[in-house]
Every structure is written in structure tokens, then in C-alpha cells.
C-alpha positions in Angstrom: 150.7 101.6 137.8 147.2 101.2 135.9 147.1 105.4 135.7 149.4 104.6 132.8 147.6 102.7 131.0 146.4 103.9 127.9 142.5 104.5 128.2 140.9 103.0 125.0 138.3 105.9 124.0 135.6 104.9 121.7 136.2 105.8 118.1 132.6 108.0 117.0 132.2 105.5 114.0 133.2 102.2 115.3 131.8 102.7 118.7 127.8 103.6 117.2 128.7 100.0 114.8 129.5 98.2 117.6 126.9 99.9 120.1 123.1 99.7 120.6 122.9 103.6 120.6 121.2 105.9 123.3 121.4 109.1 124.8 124.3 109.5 126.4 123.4 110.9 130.3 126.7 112.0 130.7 130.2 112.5 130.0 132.2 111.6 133.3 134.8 109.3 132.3 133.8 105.9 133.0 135.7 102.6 133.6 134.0 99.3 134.1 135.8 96.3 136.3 135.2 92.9 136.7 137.0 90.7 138.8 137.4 86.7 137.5 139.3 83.6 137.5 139.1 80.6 134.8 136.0 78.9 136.8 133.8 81.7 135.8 135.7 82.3 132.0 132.6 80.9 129.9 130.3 83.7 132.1 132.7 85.7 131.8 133.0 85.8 127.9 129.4 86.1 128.0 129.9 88.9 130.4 131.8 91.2 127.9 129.3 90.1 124.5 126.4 91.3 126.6 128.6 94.6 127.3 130.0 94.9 123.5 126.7 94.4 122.8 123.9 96.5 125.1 126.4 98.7 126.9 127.6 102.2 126.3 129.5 105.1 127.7 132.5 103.8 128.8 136.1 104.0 128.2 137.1 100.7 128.7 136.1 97.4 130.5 139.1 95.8 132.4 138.9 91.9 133.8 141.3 91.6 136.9 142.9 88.1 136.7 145.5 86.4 138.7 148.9 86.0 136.8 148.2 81.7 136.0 144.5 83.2 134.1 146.0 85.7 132.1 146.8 83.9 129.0 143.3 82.2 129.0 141.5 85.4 129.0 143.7 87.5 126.8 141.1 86.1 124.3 138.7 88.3 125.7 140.9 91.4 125.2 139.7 94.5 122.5 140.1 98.0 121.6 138.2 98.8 125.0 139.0 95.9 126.8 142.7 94.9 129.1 142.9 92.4 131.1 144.8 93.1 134.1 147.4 90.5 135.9 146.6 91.2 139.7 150.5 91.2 139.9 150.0 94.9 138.9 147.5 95.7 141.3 148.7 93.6 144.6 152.1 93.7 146.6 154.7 91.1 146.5 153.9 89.8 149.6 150.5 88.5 148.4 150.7 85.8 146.7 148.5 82.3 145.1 149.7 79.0 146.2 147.4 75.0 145.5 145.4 75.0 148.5 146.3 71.5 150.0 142.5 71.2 151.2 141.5 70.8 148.2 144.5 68.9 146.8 145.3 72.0 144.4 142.1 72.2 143.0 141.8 75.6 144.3 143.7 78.2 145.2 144.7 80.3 148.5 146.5 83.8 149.2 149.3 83.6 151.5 150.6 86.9 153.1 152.3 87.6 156.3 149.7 89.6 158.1 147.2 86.9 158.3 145.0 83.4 157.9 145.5 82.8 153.7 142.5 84.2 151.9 140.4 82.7 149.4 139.7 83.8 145.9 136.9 86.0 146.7 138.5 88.2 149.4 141.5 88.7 146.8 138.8 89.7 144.3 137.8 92.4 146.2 141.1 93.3 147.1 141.5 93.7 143.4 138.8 96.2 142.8 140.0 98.6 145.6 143.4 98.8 144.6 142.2 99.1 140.7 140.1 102.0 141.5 142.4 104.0 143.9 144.8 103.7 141.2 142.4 104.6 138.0 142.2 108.0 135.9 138.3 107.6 135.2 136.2 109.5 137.8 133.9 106.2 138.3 134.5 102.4 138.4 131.6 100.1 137.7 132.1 97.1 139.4 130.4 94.2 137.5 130.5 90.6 138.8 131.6 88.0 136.1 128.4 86.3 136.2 126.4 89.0 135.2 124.6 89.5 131.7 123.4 92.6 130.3 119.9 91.7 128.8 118.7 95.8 127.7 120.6 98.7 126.6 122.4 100.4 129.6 124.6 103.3 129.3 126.7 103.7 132.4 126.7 107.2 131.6 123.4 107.1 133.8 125.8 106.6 136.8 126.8 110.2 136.6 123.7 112.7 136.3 124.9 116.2 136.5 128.5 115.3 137.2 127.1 113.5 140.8 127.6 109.7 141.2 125.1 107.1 142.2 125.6 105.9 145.2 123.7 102.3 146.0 122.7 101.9 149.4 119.2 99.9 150.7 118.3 101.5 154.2 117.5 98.2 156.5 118.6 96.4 154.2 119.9 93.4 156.6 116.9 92.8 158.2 115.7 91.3 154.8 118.8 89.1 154.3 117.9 85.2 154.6 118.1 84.9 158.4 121.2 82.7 158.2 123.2 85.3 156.4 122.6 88.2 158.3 125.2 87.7 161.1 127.5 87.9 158.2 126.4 90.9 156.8 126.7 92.3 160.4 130.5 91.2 160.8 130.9 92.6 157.2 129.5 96.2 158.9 131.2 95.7 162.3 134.4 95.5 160.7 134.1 98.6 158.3 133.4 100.5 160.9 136.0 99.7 162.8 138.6 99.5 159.6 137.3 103.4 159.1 137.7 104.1 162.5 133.7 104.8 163.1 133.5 104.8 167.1 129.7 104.5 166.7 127.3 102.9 165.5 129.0 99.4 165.9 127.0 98.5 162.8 124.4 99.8 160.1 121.3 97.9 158.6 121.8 100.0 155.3 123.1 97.5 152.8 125.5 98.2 150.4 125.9 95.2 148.3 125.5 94.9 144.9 126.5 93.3 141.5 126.4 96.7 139.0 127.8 99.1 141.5 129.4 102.5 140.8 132.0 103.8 142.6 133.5 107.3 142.7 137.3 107.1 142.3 138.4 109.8 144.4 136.4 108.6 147.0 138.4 105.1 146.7 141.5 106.9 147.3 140.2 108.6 150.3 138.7 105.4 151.9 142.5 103.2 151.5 143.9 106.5 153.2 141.7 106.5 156.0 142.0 102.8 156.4 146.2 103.5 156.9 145.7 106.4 158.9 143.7 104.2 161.5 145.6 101.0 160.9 148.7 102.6 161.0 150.1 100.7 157.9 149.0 100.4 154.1 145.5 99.2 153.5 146.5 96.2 151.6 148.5 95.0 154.7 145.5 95.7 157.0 142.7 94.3 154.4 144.9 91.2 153.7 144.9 90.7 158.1 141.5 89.8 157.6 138.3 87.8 155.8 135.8 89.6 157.3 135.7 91.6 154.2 133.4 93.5 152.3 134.4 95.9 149.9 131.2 97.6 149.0 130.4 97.9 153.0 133.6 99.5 153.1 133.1 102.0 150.4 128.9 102.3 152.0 129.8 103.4 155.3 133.1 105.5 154.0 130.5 107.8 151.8 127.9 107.4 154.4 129.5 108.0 157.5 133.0 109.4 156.9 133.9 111.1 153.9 131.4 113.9 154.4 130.7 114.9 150.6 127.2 112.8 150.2 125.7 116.2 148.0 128.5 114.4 145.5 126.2 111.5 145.2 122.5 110.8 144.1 121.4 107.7 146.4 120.0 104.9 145.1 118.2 101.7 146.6 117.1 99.4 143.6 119.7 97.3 142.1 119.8 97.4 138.5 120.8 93.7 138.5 118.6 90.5 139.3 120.4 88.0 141.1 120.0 83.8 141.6 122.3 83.5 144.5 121.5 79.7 145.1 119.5 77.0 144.4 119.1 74.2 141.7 120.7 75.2 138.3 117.6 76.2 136.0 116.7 75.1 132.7 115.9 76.6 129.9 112.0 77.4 130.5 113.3 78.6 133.9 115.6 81.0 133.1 113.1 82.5 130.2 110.5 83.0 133.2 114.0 84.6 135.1 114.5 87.0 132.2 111.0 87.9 131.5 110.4 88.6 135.3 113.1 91.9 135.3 111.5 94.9 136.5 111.4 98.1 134.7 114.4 99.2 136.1 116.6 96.4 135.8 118.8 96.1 132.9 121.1 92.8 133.9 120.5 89.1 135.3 123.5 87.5 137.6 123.4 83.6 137.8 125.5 82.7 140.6 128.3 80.2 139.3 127.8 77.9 141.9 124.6 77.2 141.2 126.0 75.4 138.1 123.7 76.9 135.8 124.2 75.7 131.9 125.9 78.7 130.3 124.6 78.0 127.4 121.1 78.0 128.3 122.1 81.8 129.8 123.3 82.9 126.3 120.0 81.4 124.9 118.1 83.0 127.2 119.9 86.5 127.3 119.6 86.6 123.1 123.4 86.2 122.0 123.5 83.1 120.3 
């Protein structure tokens, strides 16, 4: 079980070498998760040197893999970082297999409860299970394709022992139009995993790439997707890909758990995001970077989008 793992905290000297310093905003133990796989290992090395780098207040960073990736990224593993075989977070039952569509190129999740899932639902299933299961009071979930470009301590996530909580009220109504019946299935079936009778759906968004989540509130939400399922949430999350996990934990703190003065709400994502399009260049992804707002502290180039690592690193300062 990860809540036996030992929690790497930082060491006063090595952590202010190793650190950009800042104030720290507060002392709620912190974890930070990223879920990857070997496509995304190049973004994600440059994933953890942005955090060794800009990043502070955290006890340690884990990178959730599936069993065949561990010994690639074990390279990535430090003092404050594990990497995590997903056969410590998932059931037996769950399990990766070639997918013959793609004549093993990727990979599929068979299980008995449903269709097989791809990659990205079992990435999600990851982060749930690792944060019911985590001593730290908040996970920070942080895609693998994300770079830290300023000095961020995730200490900010907790002001006054209260946890950000990221959610964009109509929110759907500005997806691209093609991709809002998604997010709608993504809402409908929250609701209806949580047992919400009404509404069917929400146009808050809660969908981000630098997200924090409260832990106890993680362990609350699988429970009360059991309770209404009638069997474990992994079972019932694996029946389906209709899946969103930050939906899930949205509507759960929204609508459900019925604790919101333990959360600070927040609308702006601290993240800019290149979801799609033509991979950039170099004088591209310098007008990217210099075009952050105030508030935004990282830049996400969507792997498919086949974007030149290198140029990101060039861009993002950590050559």
C-alpha cells in the first residue's frame, strides 16, 4: 500500500541548494503525481528538471507507470522522487495486453467488468487510487507534458490549511463545439457514478493540467462511488470510458461532499495548454512562453502534437 511508503522530506540544506527559494504559503503536506508511459518519457524527464528546478514545498513527486515502464523511468527516480508500478495501485484483474488494432504498437486494459480501456482512462484510474491511498493531505496532479517555466511553490494550494479547489463556472459552453458533447458525457456520468439525481449535468468545468486535490476528499468520493454502485470503485470505473477523473472529484466537492468552506475556489488554470495543432518551432514556442499570464506559472504541449522536445527545453531555459 503507498501509505507505506516512506515520504522523502526535504533536507533544510539540500532542499534551498536544489530549490529556487520562496516563501513557503503553507505547510500542509504536499505530494505531487504524474501519470506517464515511455511515449511521453523525454517530456516527462523535462517534466521533473522543470520541478527540481522552479518547484517547492512538496514532499515528494511520484510518476505512476505501468509495470513494462518501470525500468525506463527508474532513471528519473531521487531523494523526492518514486516511481510507482501501477501493479501497486490497480487490482489483479486489470491488466495491459498488445492491442491487436494496432499490431502491439499500443497498449489496452482488459478487465472483466467491461470494453478494454486505453492508456488514458487507466491513467486516471491511477491518480484516484494513488490519492485515496496517500498520507499527504493534497495531491497535485501534473500531466507529463507539462513544464514549469517560474517559481511555483505548491504550498500556495493550501492557504490557511483550505485547499484550492479548480472549477470554471460555464465552462463547457466555451469548449470547441465538437468537444462539448464529451465533456457533457464526462458530467452525465459523474453524476450518475455519485448518485446526483439532479442536475443531469453541470457547465462548471473541472478540468485541468496543475490540479490539487484534497486527499480525504478522494477517499470519500471512491466510497460514495461503492455505496451507489454497490461494488468497489475500481470495478465500477473500469465498466466504463466515459471517464473523467477531475469531473468526478468537481461535482463530488461541489455537489456531494458538503464541506466546500474546506476549499478556496479557483477558475484560472495556472497551466497554458497547446491541445492540438501543428508541432511549433522554435520562434513559436518563444511567442508561447512569452505569452503566459501573470498567473500562470507552467506551459503543457500536448504530446500528440509532436512537438520537438528539445525546442520545449530550449524554450523553457533548461538546456
Amino acid at each position: 500500500m503507498l501509505r507505506q511508503f516512506d515520504t522523502h522530506g526535504p533536507d533544510d540544506a539540500g532542499y534551498a541548494a536544489g530549490h529556487k527559494t520562496s516563501e513557503r504559503a503553507s505547510d500542509v503536506p504536499t505530494a505531487i503525481a504524474t501519470a506517464s508511459y515511455r511515449g511521453d518519457f523525454e517530456r516527462c524527464r523535462l517534466l521533473c528538471e522543470s520541478l527540481d528546478a522552479r518547484v517547492t514545498g512538496y514532499t515528494r513527486h511520484l510518476i505512476l507507470v505501468e509495470a513494462a515502464d518501470v525500468p525506463l523511468f527508474r532513471q528519473l527516480a531521487g531523494p523526492k522522487r518514486e516511481i510507482v508500478d501501477e501493479r501497486d495501485l490497480l487490482p489483479f484483474w486489470l491488466r495491459p495486453f498488445p492491442d491487436p488494432t494496432t499490431l502491439g504498437r499500443r497498449r489496452i486494459w482488459l478487465s472483466p467488468f467491461g470494453l478494454p480501456l486505453r492508456g488514458w482512462h487507466v491513467q486516471q484510474l491511477r491518480r484516484i487510487a494513488l490519492a485515496a491511498s496517500l498520507d499527504e493531505e493534497v495531491m497535485v496532479s501534473i500531466d507529463s507534458d507539462v513544464v514549469f517555466l517560474k517559481d511555483f511553490d505548491v504550498g500556495s494550494f493550501s492557504p490557511d490549511g483550505r485547499t484550492m479547489f479548480f472549477r470554471r463556472p460555464d465552462a463547457i459552453a466555451h469548449v470547441l463545439p465538437d468537444l462539448q458533447a464529451v465533456h457533457l458525457e464526462w458530467s452525465r456520468k459523474a453524476g450518475r457514478l455519485l448518485g446526483i439525481a439532479a442536475p443531469e449535468t453541470t457547465e462548471t468545468g473541472y478540468v485541468a493540467t496543475l490540479i490539487p486535490w484534497r486527499t480525504k476528499a478522494v477517499r470519500a468520493m471512491v466510497e460514495t462511488i461503492a455505496a451507489v454502485s454497490g461494488r468497489s470503485w475500481l470495478a465500477t470505473l473500469a465498466a466504463t470510458r466515459i471517464l473523467s477523473e477531475c469531473t468526478i472529484y468537481g461535482r463530488f466537492v461541489d455537489e456531494v461532499e458538503g464541506r466546500i468552506d474546506d476549499y478556496v475556489p479557483m477558475a484560472e488554470s495556472l497551466c497554458r495548454m497547446y491541445w492540438a495543432g501543428a508541432p511549433m518551432d522554435a520562434d513559436t514556442l518563444a511567442r508561447f512562453v512569452d505569452s503566459l499570464e501573470t498567473s500562470q506559472v507552467a506551459a503543457g504541449i500536448q504530446s500528440f502534437t509532436a512537438t520537438d522536445p528539445r525546442l520545449i527545453r530550449q524554450a523553457a531555459g533548461l538546456l
